[in-house]
PAVOZA-243434 format. One line per 2 residues: number of its first residue (from 1); for each residue z, x, y of C-alpha. Coordinates in nm, 4 decimals, padded with zeros to 6 digits, m for minus. Layout:
REM PAVOZA-243434
NUM	Z X Y  ...
//
This chain:
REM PAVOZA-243434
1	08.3970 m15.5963 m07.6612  08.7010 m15.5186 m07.4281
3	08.9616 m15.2953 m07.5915  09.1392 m15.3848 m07.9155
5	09.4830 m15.6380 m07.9007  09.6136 m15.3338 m08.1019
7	09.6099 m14.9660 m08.0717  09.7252 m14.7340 m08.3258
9	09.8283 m14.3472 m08.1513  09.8599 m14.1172 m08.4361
11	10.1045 m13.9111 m08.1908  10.1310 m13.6243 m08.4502
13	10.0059 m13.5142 m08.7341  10.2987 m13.3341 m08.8160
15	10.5151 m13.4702 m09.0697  10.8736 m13.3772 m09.2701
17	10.7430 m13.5116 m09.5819  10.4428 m13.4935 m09.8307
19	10.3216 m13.8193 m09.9220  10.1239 m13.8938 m10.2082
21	09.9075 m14.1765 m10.0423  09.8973 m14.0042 m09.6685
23	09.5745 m14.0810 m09.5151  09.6228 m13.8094 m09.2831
25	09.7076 m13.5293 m09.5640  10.0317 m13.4329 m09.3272
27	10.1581 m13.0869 m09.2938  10.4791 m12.9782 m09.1582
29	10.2890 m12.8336 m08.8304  10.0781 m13.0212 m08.6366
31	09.7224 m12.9726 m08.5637  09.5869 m12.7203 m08.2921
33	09.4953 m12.9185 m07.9758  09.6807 m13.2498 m08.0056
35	09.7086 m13.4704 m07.7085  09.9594 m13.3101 m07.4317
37	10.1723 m13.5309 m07.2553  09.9900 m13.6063 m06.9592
39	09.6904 m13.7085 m07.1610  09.8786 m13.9311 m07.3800
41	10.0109 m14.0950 m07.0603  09.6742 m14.1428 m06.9450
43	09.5704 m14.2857 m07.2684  09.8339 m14.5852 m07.2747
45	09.7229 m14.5833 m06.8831  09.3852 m14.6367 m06.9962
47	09.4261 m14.9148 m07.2377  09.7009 m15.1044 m07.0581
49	09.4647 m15.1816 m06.7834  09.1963 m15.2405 m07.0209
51	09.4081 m15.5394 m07.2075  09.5259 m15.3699 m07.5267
53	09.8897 m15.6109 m07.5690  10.0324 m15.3804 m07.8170
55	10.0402 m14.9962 m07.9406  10.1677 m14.8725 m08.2532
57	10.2765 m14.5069 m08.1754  10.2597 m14.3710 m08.5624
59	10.1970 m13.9815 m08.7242  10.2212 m13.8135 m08.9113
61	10.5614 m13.8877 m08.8562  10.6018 m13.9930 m08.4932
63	10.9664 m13.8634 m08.4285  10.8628 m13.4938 m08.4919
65	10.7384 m13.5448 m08.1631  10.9423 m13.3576 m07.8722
67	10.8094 m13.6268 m07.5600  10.7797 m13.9778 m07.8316
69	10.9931 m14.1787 m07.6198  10.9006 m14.0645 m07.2237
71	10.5876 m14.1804 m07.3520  10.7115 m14.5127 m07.4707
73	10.9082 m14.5464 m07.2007  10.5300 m14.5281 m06.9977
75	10.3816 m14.7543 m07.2363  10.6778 m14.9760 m07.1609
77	10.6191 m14.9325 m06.8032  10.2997 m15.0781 m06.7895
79	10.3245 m15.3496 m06.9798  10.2455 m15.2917 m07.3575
81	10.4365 m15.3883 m07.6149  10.5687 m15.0470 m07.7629
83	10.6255 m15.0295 m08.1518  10.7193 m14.7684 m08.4043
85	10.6144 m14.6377 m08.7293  10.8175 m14.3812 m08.9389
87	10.9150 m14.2857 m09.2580  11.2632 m14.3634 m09.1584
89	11.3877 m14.0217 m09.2279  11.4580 m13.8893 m08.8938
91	11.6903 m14.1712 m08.7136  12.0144 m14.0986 m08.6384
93	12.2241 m14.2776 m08.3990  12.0603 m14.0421 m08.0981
95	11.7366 m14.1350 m08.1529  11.8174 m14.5569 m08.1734
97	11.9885 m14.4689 m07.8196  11.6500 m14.3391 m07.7201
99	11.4421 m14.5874 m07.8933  11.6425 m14.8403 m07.7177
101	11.6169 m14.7101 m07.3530  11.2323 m14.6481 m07.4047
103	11.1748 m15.0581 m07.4996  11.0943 m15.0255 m07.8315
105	10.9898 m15.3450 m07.9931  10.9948 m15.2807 m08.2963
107	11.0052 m15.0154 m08.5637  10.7756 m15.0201 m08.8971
109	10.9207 m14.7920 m09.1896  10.7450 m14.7078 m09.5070
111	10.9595 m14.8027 m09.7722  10.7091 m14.7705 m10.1403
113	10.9739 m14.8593 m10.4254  11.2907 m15.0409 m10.4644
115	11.4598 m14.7186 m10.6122  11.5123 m14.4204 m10.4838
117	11.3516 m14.2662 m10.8410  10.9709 m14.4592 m10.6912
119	10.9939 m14.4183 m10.3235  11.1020 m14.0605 m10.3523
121	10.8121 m13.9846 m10.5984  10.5731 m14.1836 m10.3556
123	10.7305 m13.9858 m10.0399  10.6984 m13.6124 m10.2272
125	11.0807 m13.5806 m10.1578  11.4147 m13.6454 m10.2894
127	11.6620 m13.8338 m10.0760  11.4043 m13.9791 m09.8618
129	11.4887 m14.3107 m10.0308  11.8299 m14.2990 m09.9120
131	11.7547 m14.1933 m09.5413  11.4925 m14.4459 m09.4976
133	11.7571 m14.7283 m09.6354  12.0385 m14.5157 m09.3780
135	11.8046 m14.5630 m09.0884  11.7408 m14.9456 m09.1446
137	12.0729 m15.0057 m09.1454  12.1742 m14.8650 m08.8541
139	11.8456 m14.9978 m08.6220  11.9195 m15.3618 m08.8114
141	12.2926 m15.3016 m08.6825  12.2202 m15.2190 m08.3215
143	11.9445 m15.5059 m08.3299  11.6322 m15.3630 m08.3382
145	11.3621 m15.5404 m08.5338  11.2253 m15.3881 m08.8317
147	10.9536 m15.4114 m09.0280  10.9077 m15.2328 m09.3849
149	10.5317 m15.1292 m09.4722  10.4205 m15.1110 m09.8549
151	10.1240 m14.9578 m09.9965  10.0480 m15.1270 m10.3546
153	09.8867 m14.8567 m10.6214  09.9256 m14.8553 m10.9869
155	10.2345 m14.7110 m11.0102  10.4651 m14.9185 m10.7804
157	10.2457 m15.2297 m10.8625  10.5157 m15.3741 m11.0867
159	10.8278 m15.3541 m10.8343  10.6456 m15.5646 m10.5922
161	10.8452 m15.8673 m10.7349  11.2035 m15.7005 m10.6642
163	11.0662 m15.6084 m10.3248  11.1634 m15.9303 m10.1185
165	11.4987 m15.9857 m10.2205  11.5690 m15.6526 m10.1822
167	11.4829 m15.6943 m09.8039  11.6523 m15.9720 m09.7284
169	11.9149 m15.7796 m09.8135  11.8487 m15.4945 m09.5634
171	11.8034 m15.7527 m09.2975  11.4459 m15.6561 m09.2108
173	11.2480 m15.9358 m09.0624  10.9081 m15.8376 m09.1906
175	10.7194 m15.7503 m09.4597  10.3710 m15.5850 m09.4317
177	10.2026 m15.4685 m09.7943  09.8578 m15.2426 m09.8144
179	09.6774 m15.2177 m10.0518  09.5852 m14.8175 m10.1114
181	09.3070 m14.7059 m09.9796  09.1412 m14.3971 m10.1666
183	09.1265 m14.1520 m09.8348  09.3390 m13.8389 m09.7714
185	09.6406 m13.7575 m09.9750  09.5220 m14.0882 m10.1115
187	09.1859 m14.0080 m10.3145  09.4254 m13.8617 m10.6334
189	09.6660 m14.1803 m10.6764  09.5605 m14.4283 m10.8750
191	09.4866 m14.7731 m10.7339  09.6102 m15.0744 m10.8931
193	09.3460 m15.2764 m11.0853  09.1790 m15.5646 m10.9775
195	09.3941 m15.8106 m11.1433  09.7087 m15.6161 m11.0626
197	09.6001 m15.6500 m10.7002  09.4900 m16.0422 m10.7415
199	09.8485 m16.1263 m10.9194  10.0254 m15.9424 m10.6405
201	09.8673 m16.1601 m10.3884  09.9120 m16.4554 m10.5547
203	10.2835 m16.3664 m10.5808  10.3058 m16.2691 m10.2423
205	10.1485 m16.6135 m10.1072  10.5183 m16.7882 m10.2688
207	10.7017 m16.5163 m10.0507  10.4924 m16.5821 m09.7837
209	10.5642 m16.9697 m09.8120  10.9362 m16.9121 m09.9184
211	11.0878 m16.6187 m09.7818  11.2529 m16.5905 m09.3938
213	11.0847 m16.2831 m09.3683  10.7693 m16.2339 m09.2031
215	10.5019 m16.1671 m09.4424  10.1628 m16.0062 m09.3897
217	09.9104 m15.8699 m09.6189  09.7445 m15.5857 m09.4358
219	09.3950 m15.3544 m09.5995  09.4215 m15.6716 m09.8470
221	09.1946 m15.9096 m09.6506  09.1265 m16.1286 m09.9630
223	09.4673 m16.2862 m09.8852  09.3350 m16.4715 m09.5909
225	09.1258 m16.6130 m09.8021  09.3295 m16.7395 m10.0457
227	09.5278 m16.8727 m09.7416  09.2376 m17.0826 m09.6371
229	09.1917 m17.2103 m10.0060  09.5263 m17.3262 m09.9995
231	09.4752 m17.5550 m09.6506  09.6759 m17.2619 m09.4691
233	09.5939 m17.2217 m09.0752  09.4705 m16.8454 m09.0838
235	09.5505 m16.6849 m08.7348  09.4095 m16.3724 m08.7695
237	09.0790 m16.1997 m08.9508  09.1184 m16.0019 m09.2847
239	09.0127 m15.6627 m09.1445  09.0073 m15.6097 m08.7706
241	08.9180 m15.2581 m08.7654  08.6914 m15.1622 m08.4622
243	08.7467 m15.5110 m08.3120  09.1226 m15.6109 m08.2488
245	09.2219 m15.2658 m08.4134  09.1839 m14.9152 m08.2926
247	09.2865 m14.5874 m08.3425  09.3062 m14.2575 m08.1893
249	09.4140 m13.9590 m08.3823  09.6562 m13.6959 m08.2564
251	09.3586 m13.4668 m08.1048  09.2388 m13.7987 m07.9468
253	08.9011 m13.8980 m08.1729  08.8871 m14.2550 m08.1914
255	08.8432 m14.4137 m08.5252  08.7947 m14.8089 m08.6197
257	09.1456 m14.7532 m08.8209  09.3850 m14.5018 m08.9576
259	09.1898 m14.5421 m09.2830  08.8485 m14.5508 m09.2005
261	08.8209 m14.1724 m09.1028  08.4780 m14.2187 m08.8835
263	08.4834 m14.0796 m08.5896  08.3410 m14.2635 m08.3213
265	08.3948 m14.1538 m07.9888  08.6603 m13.8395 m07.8154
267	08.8678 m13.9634 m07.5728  08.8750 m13.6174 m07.3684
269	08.5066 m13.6497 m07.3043  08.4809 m13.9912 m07.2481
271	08.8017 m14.1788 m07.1932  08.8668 m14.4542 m07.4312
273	08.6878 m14.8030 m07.3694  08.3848 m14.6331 m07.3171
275	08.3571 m14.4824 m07.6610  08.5073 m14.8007 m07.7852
277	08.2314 m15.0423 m07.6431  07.9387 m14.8389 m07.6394
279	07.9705 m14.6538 m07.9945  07.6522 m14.7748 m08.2778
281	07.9455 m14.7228 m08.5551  08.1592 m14.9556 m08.3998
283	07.8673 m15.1976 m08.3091  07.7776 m15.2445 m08.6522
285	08.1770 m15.3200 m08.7522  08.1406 m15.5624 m08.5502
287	07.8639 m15.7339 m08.6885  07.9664 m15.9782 m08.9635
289	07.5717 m16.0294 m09.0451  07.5505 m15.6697 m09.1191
291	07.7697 m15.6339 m09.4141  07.6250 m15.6121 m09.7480
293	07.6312 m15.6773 m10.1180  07.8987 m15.9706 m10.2132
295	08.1164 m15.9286 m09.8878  07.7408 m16.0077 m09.7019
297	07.7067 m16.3266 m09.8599  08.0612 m16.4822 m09.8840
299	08.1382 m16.7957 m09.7509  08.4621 m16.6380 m09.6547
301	08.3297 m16.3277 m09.4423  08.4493 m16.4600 m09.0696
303	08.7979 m16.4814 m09.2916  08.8341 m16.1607 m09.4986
305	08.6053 m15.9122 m09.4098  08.6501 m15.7049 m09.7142
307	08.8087 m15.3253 m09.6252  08.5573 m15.1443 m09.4494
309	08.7652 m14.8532 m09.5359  08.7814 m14.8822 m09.8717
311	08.4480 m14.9638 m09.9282  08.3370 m14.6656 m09.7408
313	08.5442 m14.4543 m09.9332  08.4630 m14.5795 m10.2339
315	08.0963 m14.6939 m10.2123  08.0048 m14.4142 m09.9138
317	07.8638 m14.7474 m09.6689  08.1093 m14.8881 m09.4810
319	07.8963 m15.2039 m09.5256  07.8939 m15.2359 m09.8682
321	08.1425 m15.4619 m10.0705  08.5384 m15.4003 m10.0937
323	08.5513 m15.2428 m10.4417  08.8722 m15.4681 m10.5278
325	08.7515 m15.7869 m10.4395  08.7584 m16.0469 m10.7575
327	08.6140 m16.2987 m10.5904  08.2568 m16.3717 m10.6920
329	08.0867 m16.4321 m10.3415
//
């Protein structure tokens, strides 16, 4: 196992709001010892010659971050695509001129409600609906490509139907939904039941088919097997954490994904690919014969995958079955 197609770089853990589904449980600070510049460029160093294509530089919230874009501007030296996540909250016209000279690809903002009354209950702040609108505006203006990012839970579940007209309006040109998984911030909300989460899919499959905008289901791997039920080519695994997926937190542990909070390796004692291809934990990810209960005998396992996050948070194995599948095996 080389290193992952995609590497997610929580560059801070610092954050300017207080989400109720944060897998990281942000504070306005960041942690003690988070990666310093020079080890951050070595990181993207690291990978880059190792084959990673793309990295996600995400937080926290990633523009609370004094040297973000010198260090995209590196990653964008060397090759790798360079991408965005934030809350949206923070761009002004400054930081799109900065964005811009670094080669940013693309920026993903969280965007959890159609109305400023859900998102801002979601996002533990008023007005943060309106400044994450603000900011994709003016990045869909200067033509940067953006992608929103929704996590489904119970109480959001039903404005997932407004959500794609909504977004053609904004001009985004994707659409990436989660479903919640139970970790940080995240183990008090509510999930969504299992038939909430089925109809969703099902409803996102006619976006999928219908809408201009790029649409991917990601933590909902059952959707790529509903794809393959309905004769669609399926390009890409359910859940490719530890294989095509890393992450490395802002104190540089690396973890299978943002979600699944196992640590599995420290880059500042080992550098990167060898934790990656030498750790048991991410062996055993990697394993499809390994996982257990109905996701271990599914006909659809190579496809899906089940989340390996959410099982582990929910079930304590990261093994065991994805506690929202409604498929029977």
């Amino acid at each position: 196992m080389n290193a992952p197609m995609i590497l997610a770089w929580e560059t801070t853990s610092a954050c300017n709001l207080e989400c109720l589904h944060c897998r990281a449980s942000a504070t306005p600070e960041p942690r003690p010892g988070e990666l310093t510049t020079a080890e951050g460029r070595s990181l993207l160093e690291e990978v880059a010659r190792a084959g990673t294509k793309m990295v996600i530089l995400s937080g926290g919230e990633s523009l609370m971050r004094d040297d973000l874009f010198e260090l995209a501007r590196h990653g964008t030296s060397l090759g790798l695509r360079m991408t965005l996540a934030t809350n949206g909250s923070l761009i002004t016209g400054e930081t799109l001129i900065e964005m811009k000279k670094a080669g940013i690809a693309r920026v993903s903002i969280s965007l959890d409600g159609v109305t400023a009354q859900m998102h801002d209950r979601f996002r533990g702040r008023g007005g943060a609906f309106d400044l994450a609108v603000e900011g994709i505006g003016l990045l869909v203006r200067k033509g940067v490509p953006v992608q929103v990012n929704t996590t489904v839970a119970a109480m959001n579940v039903a404005q997932m139907g407004d959500f794609p007209t909504f977004l053609e309006g904004l001009g985004v040109m994707a659409w990436h939904v989660f479903f919640l998984v139970p970790t940080g911030r995240g183990v008090d909300l509510e999930p969504a039941t299992i038939l909430e989460y089925k109809g969703m899919l099902d409803a996102f499959y006619q976006v999928y088919k219908t809408s201009r905008i790029e649409c991917k289901a990601t933590c909902a791997p059952q959707f790529y097997r509903l794809l393959s039920e309905k004769n669609e080519p399926v390009r890409t695994r359910g859940c490719l954490a530890g294989t095509q997926f890393g992450f490395v937190s802002s104190t540089g542990i690396i973890q299978p994904c943002g979600f699944l909070q196992i640590p599995c390796g420290d880059i500042r004692e080992k550098g990167f690919l060898e934790a990656w291809t030498g750790n048991p934990k991410l062996s055993l990810l990697r394993d499809e014969g390994m996982l257990q209960g109905k996701c271990g005998s599914c006909a659809s396992k190579s496809l899906c995958g089940g989340c390996r996050a959410r099982a582990f948070e929910v079930r304590g194995d990261l093994m065991k079955t994805d506690p929202i599948c409604w498929y029977k095996g």
